[in-house]
C-alpha positions as CSV (number, residue, x, y, z in Angstrom):
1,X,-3.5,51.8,29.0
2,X,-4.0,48.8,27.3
3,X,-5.1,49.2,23.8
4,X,-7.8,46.2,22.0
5,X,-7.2,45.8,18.8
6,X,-10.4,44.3,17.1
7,X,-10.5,42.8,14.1
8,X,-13.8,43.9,11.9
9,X,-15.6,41.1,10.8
10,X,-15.8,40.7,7.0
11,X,-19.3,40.8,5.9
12,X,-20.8,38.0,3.4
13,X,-21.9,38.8,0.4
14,X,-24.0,35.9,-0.2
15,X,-24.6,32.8,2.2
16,X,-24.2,30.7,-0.3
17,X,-22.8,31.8,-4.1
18,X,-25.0,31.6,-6.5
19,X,-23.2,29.3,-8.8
20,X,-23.3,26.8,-5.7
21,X,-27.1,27.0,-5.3
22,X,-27.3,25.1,-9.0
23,X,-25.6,22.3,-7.6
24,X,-28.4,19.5,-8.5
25,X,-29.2,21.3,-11.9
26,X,-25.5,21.7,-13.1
27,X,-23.5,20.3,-10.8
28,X,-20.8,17.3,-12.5
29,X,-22.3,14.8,-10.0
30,X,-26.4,15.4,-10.7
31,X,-25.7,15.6,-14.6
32,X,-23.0,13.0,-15.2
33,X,-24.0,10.1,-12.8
34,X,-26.6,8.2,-14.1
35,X,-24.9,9.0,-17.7
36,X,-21.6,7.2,-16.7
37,X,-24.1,4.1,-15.4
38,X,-24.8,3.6,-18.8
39,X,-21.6,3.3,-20.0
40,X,-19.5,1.2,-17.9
41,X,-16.2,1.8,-19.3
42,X,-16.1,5.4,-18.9
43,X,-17.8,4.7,-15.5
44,X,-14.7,3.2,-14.3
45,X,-12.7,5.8,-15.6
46,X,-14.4,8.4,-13.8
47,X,-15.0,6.7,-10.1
48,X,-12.0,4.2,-10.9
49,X,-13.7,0.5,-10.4
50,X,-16.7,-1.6,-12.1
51,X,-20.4,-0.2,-11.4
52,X,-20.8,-3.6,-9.0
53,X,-17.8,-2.8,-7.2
54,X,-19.0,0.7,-6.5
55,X,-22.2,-0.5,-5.8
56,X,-20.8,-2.9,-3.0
57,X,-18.6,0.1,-1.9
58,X,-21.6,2.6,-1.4
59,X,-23.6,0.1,0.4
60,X,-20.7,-0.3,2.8
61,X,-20.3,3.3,3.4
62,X,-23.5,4.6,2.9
63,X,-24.8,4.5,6.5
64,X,-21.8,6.5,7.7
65,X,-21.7,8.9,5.2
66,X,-25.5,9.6,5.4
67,X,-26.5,13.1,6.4
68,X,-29.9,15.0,7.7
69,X,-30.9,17.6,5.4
70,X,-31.5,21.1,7.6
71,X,-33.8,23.9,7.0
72,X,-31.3,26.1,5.6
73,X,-30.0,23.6,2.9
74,X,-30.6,19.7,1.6
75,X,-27.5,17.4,2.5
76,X,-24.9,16.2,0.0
77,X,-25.6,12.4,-0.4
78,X,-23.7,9.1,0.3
79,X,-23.2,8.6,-3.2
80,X,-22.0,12.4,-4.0
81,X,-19.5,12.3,-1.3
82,X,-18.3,8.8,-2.2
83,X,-17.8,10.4,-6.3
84,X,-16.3,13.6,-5.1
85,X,-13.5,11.9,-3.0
86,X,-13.1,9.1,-5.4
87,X,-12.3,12.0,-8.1
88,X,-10.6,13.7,-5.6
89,X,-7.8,10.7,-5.2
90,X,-7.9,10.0,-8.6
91,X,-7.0,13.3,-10.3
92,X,-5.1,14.9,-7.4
93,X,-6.9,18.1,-8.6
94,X,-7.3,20.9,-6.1
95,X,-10.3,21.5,-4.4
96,X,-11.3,25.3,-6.8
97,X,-11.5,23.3,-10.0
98,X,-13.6,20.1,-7.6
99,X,-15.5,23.1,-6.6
100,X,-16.0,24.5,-9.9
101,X,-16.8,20.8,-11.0
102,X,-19.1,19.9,-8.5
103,X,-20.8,23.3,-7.3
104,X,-19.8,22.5,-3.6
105,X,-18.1,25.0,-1.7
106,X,-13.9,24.6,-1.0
107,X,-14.5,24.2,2.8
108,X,-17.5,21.7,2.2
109,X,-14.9,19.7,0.1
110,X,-12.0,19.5,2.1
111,X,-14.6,18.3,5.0
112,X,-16.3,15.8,2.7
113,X,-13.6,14.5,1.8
114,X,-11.3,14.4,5.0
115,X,-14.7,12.4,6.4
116,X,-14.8,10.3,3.3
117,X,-11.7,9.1,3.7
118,X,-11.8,8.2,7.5
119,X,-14.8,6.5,7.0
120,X,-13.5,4.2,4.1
121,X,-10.5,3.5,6.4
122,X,-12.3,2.8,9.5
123,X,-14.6,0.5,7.5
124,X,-12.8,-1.3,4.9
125,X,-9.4,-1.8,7.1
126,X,-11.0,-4.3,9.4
127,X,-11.1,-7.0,6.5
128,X,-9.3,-5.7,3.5
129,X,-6.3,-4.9,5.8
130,X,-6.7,-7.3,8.4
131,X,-4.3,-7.9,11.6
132,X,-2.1,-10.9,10.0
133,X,-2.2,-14.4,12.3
134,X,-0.4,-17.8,11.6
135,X,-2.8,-18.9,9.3
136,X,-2.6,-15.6,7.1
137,X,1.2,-15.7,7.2
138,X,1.5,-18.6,5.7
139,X,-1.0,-18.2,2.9
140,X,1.1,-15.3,2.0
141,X,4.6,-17.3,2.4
142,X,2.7,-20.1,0.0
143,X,2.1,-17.3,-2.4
144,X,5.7,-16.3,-2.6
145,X,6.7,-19.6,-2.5
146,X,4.5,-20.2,-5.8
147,X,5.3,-16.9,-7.6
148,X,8.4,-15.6,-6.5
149,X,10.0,-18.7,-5.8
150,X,11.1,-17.9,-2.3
151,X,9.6,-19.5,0.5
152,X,9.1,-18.6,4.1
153,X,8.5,-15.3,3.0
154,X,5.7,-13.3,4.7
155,X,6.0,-10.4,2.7
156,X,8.1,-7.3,0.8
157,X,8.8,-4.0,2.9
158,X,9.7,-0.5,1.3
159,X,9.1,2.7,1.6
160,X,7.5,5.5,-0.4
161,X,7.8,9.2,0.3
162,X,4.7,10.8,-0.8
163,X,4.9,14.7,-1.6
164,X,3.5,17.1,0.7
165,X,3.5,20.8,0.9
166,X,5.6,21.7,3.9
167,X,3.4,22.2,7.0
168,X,3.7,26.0,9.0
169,X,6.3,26.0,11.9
170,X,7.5,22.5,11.0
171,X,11.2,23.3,10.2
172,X,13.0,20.9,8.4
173,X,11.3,18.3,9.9
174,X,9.7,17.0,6.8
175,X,12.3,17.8,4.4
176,X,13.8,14.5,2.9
177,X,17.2,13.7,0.9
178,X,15.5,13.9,-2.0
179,X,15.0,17.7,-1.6
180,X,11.2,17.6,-1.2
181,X,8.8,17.7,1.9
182,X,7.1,14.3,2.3
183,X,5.7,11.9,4.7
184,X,6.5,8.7,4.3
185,X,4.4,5.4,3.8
186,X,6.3,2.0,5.1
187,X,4.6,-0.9,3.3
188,X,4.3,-4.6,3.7
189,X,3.2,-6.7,0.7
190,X,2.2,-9.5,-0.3
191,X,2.4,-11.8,-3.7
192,X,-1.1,-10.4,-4.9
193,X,0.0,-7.2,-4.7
194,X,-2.1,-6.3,-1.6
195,X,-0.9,-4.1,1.4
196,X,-0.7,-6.4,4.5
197,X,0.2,-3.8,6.7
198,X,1.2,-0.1,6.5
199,X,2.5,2.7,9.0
200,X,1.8,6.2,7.6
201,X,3.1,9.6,8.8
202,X,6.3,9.3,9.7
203,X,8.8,12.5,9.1
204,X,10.8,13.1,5.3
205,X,13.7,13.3,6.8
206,X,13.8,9.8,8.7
207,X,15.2,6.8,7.0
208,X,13.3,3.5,6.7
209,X,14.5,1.4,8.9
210,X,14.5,4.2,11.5
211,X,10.8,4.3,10.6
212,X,10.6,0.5,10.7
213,X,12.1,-0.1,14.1
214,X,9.9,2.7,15.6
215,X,6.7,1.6,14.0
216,X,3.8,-1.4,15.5
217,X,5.7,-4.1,12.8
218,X,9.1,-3.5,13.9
219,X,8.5,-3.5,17.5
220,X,6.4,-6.5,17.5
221,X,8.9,-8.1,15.1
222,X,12.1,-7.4,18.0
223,X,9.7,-8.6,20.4
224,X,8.5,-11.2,18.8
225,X,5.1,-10.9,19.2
226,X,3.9,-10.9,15.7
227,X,2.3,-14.3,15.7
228,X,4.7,-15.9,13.3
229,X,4.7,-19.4,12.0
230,X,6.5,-21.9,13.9
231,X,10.1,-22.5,12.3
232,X,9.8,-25.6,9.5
233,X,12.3,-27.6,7.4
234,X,12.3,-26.0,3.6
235,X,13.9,-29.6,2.5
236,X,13.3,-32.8,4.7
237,X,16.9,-33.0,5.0
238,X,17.7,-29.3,5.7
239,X,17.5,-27.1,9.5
240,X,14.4,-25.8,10.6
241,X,14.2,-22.0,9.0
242,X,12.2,-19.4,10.5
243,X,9.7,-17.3,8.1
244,X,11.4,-13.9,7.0
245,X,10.3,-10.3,5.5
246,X,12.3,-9.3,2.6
247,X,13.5,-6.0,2.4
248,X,16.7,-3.8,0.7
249,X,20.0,-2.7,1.6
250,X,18.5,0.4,3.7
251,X,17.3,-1.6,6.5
252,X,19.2,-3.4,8.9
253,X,19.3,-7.8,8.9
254,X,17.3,-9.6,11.8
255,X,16.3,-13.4,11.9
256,X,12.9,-12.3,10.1
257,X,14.3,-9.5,8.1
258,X,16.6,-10.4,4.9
259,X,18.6,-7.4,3.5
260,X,20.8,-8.4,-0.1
261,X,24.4,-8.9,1.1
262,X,26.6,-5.5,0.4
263,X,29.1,-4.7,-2.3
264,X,29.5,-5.7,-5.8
265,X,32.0,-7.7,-5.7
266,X,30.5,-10.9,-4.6
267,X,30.6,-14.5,-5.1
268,X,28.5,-16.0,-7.1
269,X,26.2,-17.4,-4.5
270,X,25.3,-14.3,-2.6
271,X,25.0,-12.8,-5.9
272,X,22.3,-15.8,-6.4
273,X,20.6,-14.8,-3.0
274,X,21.1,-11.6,-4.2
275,X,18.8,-12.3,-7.2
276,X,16.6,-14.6,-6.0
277,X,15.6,-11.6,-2.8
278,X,15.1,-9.2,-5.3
279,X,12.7,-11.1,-7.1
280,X,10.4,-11.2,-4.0
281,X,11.1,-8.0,-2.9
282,X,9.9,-5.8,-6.4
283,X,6.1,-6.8,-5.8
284,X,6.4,-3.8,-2.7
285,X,7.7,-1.9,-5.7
286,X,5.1,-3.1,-8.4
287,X,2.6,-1.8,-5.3
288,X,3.4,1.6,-5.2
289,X,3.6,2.1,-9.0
290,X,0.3,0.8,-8.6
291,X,-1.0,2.8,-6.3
292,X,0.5,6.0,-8.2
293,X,-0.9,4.9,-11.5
294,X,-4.8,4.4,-10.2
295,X,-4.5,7.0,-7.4
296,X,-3.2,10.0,-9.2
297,X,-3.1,12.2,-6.3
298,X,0.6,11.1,-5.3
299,X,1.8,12.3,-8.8
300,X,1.3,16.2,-7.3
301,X,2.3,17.4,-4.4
302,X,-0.8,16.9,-1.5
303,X,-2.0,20.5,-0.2
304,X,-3.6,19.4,2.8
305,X,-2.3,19.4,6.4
306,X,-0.4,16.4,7.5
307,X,-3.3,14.6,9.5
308,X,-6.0,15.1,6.6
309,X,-2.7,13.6,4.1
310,X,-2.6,10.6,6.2
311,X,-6.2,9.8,6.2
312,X,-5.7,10.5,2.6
313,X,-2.8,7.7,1.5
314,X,-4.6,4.9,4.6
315,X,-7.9,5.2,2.2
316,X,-6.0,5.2,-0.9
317,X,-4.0,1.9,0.2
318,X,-7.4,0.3,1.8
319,X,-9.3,1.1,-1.5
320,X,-6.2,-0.3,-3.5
321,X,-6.6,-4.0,-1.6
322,X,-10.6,-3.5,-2.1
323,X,-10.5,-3.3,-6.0
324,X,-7.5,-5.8,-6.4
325,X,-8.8,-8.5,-4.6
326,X,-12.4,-7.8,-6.4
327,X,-10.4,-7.8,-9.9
328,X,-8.3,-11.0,-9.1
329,X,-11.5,-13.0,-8.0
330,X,-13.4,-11.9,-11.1
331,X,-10.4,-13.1,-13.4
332,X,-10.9,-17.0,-13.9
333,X,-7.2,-17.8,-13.8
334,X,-5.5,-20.7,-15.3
335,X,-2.4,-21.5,-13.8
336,X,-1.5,-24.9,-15.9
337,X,-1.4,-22.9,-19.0
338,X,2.1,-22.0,-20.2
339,X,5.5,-22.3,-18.7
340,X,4.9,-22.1,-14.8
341,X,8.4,-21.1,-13.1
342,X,7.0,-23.5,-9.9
343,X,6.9,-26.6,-11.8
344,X,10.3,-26.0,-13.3
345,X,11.7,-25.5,-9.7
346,X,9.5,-28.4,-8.3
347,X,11.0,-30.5,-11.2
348,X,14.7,-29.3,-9.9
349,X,13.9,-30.3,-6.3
350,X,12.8,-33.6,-7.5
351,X,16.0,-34.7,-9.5
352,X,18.6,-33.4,-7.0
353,X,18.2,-35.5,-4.2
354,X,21.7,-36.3,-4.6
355,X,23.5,-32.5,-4.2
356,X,24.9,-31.6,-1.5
357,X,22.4,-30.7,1.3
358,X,22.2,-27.3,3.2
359,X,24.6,-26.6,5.8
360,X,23.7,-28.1,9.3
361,X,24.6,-24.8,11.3
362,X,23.7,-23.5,15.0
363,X,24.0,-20.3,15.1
364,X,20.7,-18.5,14.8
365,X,21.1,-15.0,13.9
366,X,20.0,-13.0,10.8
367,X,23.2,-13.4,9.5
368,X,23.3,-16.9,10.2
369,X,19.9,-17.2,8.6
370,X,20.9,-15.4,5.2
371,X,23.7,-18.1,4.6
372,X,21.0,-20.4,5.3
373,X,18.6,-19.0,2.3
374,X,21.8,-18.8,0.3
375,X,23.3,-22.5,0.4
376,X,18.9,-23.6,0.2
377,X,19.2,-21.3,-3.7
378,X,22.8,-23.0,-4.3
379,X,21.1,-26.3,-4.1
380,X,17.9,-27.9,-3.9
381,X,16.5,-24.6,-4.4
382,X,18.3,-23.6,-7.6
383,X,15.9,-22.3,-10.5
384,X,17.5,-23.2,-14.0
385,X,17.2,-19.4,-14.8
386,X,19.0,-17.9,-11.7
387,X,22.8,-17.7,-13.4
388,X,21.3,-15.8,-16.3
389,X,20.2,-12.7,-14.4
390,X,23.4,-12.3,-12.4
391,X,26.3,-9.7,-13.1
């Protein structure tokens, strides 16, 4: 005889708590928001960017996060749900104090905001994260060339392992060598400090370039099917070089990756590319300490299941390219002010037309390549600073 066991159902005490039903009367949203508009600076401390910016940001979103109010209760607005998740990423706080906050419900948060955040990354992505072409590429390589002094560069690559709490049944699966559970976000960026592309999701205990060579980039890179620039002469006088990604010692070389040489012991001019790689490849790390210090939701561990942690980081990074590039074109730069490191390098090209060119080589390998870049900043590509920072 088979025996049902059935589970009585817990009756409600309310349908909704009466603490939640003075939402619009107390709530942090109805009491605080038109408050903070009057006060910009604490404005953007609350909802993290410019009233203008937020503005242009709710009137992107606004049609997809619009609701229909109901006869059993009123709909929580475009604007509301664009605050809550915007406090949400910026304090990292967990969803009983948002509630508390607020006056909506846990399970109303977590599906605001897992919405909130698909809909910023569906939307923004398209142009703030845009699929990279010929002509994008090498606006990025200029900007390294200008700031970073390295050229035919298309961009930094790292990973970051963001903290998560381990996921039910999942094993060691996300359990990493730095003796947390994480996922892990593999970034490309460029000289602005803007993601150009990211993969997000990948196990804690896979290494980068595991994650690299299994991820859209890496597999269009080995197949070369990224839409690269065409290979061009650095110096008149000098081989064609392809465009490269600079990356560490943890991933493996290719003829459009550079990796540092290995060791300590080196000569002085792999020490030189050493330096000069290193300068190009800290904006990915400038990035994610930027990322951390706006979005403060990666300095706590991220209680939320592993799909709702990667909508989570995609809108973070997304939202990170839509302030910066809305900071950078309200700054009125000046770059003939002050010591400029690309004059001093152009002035270096200029008087030594008589050292030695690069190498004339064949071979065409990433190794090959790297002793390429190497004998270009032994040469015409020497910056007058270079031998100071080298050990």
């Amino acid at each position: 005889m088979q025996i049902l066991l059935l589970r009585k159902e817990k009756k409600r005490r309310w349908w909704t708590h009466p603490m939640l039903l003075r939402r619009e009367s107390h709530g942090h949203f109805h009491v605080n928001y038109e408050e903070y508009r009057k006060h910009p600076d604490w404005f953007e401390d609350e909802y993290l960017m410019p009233i203008p910016v937020f503005d242009e940001l709710l009137s992107m979103l606004s049609r997809n996060l619009s609701k229909q109010d109901t006869h059993m209760r009123k709909c929580i607005g475009p604007c509301e749900r664009l605050a809550v998740t915007l406090q949400y990423l910026a304090t990292g706080t967990s969803y009983k104090r948002l509630q508390n906050t607020y006056k909506i419900s846990k399970k109303t948060l977590a599906k605001v905001i897992k919405e909130t955040c698909g809909i910023i990354w569906k939307v923004l992505a398209p142009t703030e994260m845009a699929v990279p072409n010929k002509e994008s590429w090498k606006i990025i390589s200029e900007g390294f060339k200008d700031n970073a002094n390295f050229p035919h560069c298309l961009g930094a690559l790292d990973g970051k392992h963001i903290r998560i709490q381990c996921p039910p049944n999942s094993g060691s699966l996300y359990f990493n060598y730095k003796k947390y559970n994480s996922i892990v976000l593999l970034a490309l960026v460029d000289s602005n400090y803007c993601f150009t592309v990211i993969d997000v999701g990948s196990y804690g205990r896979e290494n980068d370039s595991t994650i690299f060579q299994s991820s859209i980039l890496g597999q269009k890179l080995n197949e070369e099917t990224l839409d690269l620039p065409e290979e061009e002469h650095i110096v008149s006088d000098g081989p064609k070089m392809p465009y490269v990604i600079v990356a560490d010692e943890a991933f493996g070389i290719h003829r459009n990756l550079m990796r540092p040489y290995p060791g300590r012991c080196l000569p002085i001019d792999k020490k030189i590319f050493n330096y000069r790689l290193s300068r190009a490849r800290r904006y990915v790390e400038c990035v994610f300490g930027q990322l951390a210090a706006k979005f403060r939701i990666f300095h706590n561990t991220i209680n939320l299941q592993p799909d709702t942690a990667i909508l989570v980081i995609k809108a973070a990074c997304v939202l990170h390219n839509f302030m910066k590039r809305r900071a950078l074109n309200a700054i009125d730069e000046n770059k003939n002010n002050g010591h400029n490191a690309t004059d001093s390098d152009n002035e270096d090209i200029s008087n030594l037309q008589n050292m030695t060119p690069i190498l004339q080589r064949t071979r065409n390998s990433g190794l090959h390549i790297r002793n390429l870049f190497t004998d270009y900043f032994n040469t015409v590509g020497a910056v007058p600073w270079q031998n100071n920072y080298i050990v």
